[in-house]
Residue, then its C-alpha position, 0 to 999 in steps of 0.5 A: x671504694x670497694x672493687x668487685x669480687x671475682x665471679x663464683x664459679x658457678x656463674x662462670x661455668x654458665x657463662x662459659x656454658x652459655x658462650x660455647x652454646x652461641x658458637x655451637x649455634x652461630x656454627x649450625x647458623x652457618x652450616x645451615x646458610x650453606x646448605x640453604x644457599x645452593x637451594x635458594x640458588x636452585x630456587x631463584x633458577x628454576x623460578x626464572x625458569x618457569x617465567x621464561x617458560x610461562x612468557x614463551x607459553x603466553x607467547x606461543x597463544x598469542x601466535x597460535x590465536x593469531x593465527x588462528x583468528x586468521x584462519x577463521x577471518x579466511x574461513x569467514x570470507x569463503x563462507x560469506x562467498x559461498x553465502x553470495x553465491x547461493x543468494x545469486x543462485x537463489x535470485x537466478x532460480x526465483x527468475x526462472x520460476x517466475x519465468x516459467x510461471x509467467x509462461x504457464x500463466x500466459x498461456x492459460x489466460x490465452x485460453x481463457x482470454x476468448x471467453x473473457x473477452x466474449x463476455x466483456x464484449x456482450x456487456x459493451x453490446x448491453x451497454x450499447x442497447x441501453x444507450x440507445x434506449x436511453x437516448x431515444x427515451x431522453x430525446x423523446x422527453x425533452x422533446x415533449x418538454x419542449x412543446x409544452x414549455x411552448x403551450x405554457x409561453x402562450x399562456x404567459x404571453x396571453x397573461x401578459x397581453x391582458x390588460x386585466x389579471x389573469x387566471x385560470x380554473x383549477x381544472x385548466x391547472x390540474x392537468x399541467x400539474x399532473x404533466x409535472x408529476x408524470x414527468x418527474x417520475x419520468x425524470x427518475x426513471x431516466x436517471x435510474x438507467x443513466x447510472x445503471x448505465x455507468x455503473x455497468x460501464x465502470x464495472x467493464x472498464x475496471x475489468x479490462x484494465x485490471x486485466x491489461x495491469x495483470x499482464x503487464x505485471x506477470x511479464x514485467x522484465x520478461x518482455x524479450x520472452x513473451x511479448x508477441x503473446x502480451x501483444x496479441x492479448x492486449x490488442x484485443x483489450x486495447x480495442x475493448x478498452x477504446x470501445x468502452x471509452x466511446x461508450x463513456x464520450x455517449x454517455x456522457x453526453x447523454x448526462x448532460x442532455x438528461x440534466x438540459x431535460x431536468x434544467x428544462x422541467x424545472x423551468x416548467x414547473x416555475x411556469x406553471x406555479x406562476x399561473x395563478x387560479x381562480x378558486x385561489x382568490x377570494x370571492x370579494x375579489x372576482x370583479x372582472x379579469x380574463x379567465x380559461 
């Protein structure tokens, strides 16, 4: 086998060449890490150091918002307090107003009371006079309804007394019939004033109890303050009132006597409906019977 031949001198002033360059540059290598280093160490160091002061920063804004969160809970609750107390004051003053208004309004309607009452009271003496009026009438027609329900009896009793049919003329008819038509107008009239009547009396009652309600309002939790005026106010309209109830008891009654009348002249009109009348019949049919 041939052995190698030793490197031309060329190649090996290159390799010593390139040999001397890798010790120069592992040499720099080094000397470079070791000027690197203290920086490196310098560098970590101040890192820790600037996280130390970011965690003590962090820290003191937590304290700091702490703290001031706890101010401002405490500035919340003075102010909550201060929004209690002028609510307070605000109530007391709104008392007081309506204490004061509740005095000027009283006093006011103490003075207008007299000529309320007045005129309340001349409307109760209308009231009054019609009512009178009302029953006289009233009285008067179902006393004339009476009489002539008696008339119209004794003619049904004639008829039913007779032994043969019985009729009467239409002259002897026409005039119940127009007592019946008379009546009825009568009837409307009295009807009429029945509702005038309560009509009137429910416009006085309504005004003396809206009266007696406002007072009781305007001095509703203020008694202690003006109930000697409340009380003459309303002993004036208590007394109205008690007379306007009597006037309502009155008239009333006067309804229910005003529907006996209507009761009582719709059984006369039933009466004289029944009489029958001569011209009524057929002329084949007149062979006899008792005629008026």
């Amino acid at each position: 086998m041939e052995t190698l031949t030793t490197a031309s001198p060329y190649l090996a002033g290159l390799l010593t060449q390139w040999a001397s360059a890798v010790d120069e540059l592992k040499k720099e290598v080094i000397f470079q890490k070791d000027l690197l280093d203290p920086i490196t160490l310098a560098t970590h160091g101040n890192r820790l150091a600037m996280r130390e002061r970011r965690r003590r920063d962090i820290q003191n804004l937590i304290e700091n918002f702490q703290e001031a969160r706890g101010r401002w809970d405490e500035r919340l609750q003075r102010i909550e307090k201060w929004k209690s107390s002028v609510t307070q004051l605000q109530e007391t003053e709104a008392h007081l107003q309506g204490l004061l208004g509740a005095g000027v309004w009283l006093e006011k309607a103490r003075q207008y009371q007299d000529s309320f009452v007045q005129r309340l009271n001349r409307g109760a003496v209308r009231l009054e006079a019609a009512h009178q009026i009302v029953r006289y009438n009233i009285e008067a027609w179902i006393t004339l309804l009476q009489e002539r329900e008696g008339l119209l009896q004794e003619l049904t009793s004639r008829e039913k007394q007779a032994d043969a049919s019985f009729f009467v003329s239409r002259a002897r008819k026409q005039p119940e019939l127009d007592f019946l038509a008379e009546q009825a107008s009568v009837e409307s009239a009295l009807g009429q004033e029945l509702a005038g009547m309560r009509h009137l009396l429910n416009h006085l009652r309504a005004r003396v109890r809206r009266a007696i309600t406002v007072i009781g309002q305007r001095t509703s939790g203020a008694e202690i303050f003006y109930e000697i005026h409340k009380q003459e106010m309303l002993v004036e309209l208590k007394t109205l009132e008690e007379t306007l109830d009597k006037r309502r008891e009155q008239i009333l009654s006067e309804a229910l006597a005003y529907e006996g009348g209507r009761h009582l002249l719709r059984k006369l009109n039933g009466l004289v409906h029944n009489v029958r009348c001569l011209e009524d019949i057929p002329q084949t049919k007149r062979t006899g019977g008792l005629f008026s």
